[in-house]
C-alpha positions in Angstrom: 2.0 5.2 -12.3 4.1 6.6 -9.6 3.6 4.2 -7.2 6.5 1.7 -8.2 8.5 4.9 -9.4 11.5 3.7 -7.0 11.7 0.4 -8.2 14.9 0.2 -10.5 14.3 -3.7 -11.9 12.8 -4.3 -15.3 9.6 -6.0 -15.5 10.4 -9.5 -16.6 8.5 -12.6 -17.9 8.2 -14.2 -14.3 6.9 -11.0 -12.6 3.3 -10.9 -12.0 1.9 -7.6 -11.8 -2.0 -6.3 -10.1 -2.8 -2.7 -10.3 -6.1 -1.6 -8.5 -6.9 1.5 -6.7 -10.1 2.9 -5.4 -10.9 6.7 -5.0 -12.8 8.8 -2.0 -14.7 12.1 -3.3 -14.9 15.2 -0.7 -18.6 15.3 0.1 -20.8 17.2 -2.1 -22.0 19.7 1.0 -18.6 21.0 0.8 -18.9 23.6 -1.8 -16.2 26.1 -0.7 -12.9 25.1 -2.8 -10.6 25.8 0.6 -12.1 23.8 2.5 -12.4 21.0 0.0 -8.8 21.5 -0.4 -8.0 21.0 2.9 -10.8 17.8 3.2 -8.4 16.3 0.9 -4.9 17.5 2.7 -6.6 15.9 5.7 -7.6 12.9 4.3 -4.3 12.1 2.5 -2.5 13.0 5.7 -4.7 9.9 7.2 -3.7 7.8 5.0 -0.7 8.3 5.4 -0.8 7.6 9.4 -2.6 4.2 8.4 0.0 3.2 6.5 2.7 3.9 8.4 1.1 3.0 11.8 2.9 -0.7 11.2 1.7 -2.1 14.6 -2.2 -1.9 13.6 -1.6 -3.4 10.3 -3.2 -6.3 11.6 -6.7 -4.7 11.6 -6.9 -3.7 7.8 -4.2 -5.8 6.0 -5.5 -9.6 5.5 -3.2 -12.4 6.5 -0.9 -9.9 9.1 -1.0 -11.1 13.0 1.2 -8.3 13.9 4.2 -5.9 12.5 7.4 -4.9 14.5 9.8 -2.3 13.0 13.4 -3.7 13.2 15.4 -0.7 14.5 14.0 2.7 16.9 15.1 4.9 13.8 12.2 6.7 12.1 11.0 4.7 9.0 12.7 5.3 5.5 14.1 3.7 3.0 15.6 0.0 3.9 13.8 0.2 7.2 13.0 -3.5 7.8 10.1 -4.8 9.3 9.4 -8.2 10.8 5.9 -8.9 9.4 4.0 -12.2 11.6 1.8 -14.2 9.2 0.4 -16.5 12.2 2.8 -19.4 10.6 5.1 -17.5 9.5 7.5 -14.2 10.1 9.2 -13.0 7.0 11.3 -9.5 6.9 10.0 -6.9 4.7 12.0 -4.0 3.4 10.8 -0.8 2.4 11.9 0.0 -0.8 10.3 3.6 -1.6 8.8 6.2 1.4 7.5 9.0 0.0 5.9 11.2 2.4 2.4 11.1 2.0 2.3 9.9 -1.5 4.4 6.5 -2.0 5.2 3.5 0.1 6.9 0.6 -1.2 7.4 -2.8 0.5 9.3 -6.1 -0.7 8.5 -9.3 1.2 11.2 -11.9 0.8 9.0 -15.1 0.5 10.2 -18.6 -1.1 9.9 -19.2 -4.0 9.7 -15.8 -5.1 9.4 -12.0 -3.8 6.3 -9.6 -3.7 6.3 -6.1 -3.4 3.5 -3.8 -2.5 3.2 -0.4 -3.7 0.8 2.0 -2.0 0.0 5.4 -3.8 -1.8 8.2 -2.1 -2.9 10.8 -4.5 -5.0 14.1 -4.2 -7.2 15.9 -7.2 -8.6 19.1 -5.9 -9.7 19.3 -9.6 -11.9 16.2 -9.2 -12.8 17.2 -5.1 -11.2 13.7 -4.5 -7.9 11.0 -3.1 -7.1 8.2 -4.9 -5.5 5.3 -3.0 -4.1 3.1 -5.2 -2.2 -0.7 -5.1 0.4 -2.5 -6.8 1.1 -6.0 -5.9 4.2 -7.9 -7.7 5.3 -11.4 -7.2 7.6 -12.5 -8.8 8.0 -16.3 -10.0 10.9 -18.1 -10.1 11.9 -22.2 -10.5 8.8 -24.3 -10.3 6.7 -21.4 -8.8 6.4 -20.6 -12.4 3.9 -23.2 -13.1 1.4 -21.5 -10.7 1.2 -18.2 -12.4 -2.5 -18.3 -12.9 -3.1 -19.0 -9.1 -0.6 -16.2 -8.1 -2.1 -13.7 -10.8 -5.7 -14.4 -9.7 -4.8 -14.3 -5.7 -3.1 -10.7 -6.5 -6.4 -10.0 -8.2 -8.3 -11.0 -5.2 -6.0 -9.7 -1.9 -5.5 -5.9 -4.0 -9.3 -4.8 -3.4 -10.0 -6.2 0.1 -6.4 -4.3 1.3 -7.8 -1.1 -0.7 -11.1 -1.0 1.0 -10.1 -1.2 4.3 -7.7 1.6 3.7 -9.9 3.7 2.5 -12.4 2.5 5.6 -9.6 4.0 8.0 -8.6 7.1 6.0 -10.9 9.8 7.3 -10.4 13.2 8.0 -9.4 15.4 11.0 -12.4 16.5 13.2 -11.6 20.0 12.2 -11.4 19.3 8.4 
């Protein structure tokens, strides 16, 4: 899958890995292949802007009181962001910015590190977008003995961020 395609690390024995993704079909009125086409330009585009509009994280990604970029500078790779939890503010880095296909984030979070991968992908063959997720934590010292919780929480928080992405990505007015 693409999604993770910047990541250089092996997948090891203390990495748990969740894939989901969900996908969003042009309408069936729309029979005319341009404008289906551009139906799905649009609504990649929005997706895009939903991802990358940090500072409303907070009403679609669960757990997140409110994101501030670190520096002015357009984001890109290594742009940090100060993510606020409620309890907790951790620094996220992103790893992969793809424009509008592939954004990749590592959160540095004791005891290990978790990554999310977001995937934006259009089919004009198939009239439809697939938004897709990757979630990686990885386990390290005693964290290890609570790989079935981590695995099944993964399982859990990869489907609730998907659906309200796809909720929010909509196309223009004019599409």
């Amino acid at each position: 899958m693409q999604v993770l395609s910047c990541a250089t690390e092996k997948p090891s024995m203390s990495l748990i890995h969740s894939k989901q993704e969900i996908r969003l079909a042009v309408p069936s009125s729309i029979v005319n292949p341009q404008d289906a086409d551009a139906r799905l330009a649009s609504m990649s585009d929005s997706g895009w802007r939903v991802l990358t509009d940090f500072q409303n994280w907070p009403k679609w990604m669960p757990g997140v009181r409110g994101v501030e970029q670190a520096d002015s500078a357009p984001p890109a790779r290594g742009t940090e962001l100060q993510v606020n939890r409620g309890h907790k503010t951790t620094i996220c880095s992103i790893d992969c910015w793809d424009p509008p296909r592939t954004l990749q984030i590592s959160i540095n979070l004791a005891p290990g590190e978790m990554a999310y991968g977001f995937g934006i992908e259009t089919s004009p063959k198939n009239a439809e977008i697939r938004l897709s997720l990757e979630l990686e934590h990885r386990l390290i010292g005693v964290s290890r003995i609570a790989a079935i919780f981590f695995k099944w929480r993964l399982q859990k928080l990869g489907p609730r961020i998907l659906a309200n992405l796809a909720a929010r990505t909509r196309p223009a007015k004019n599409a």
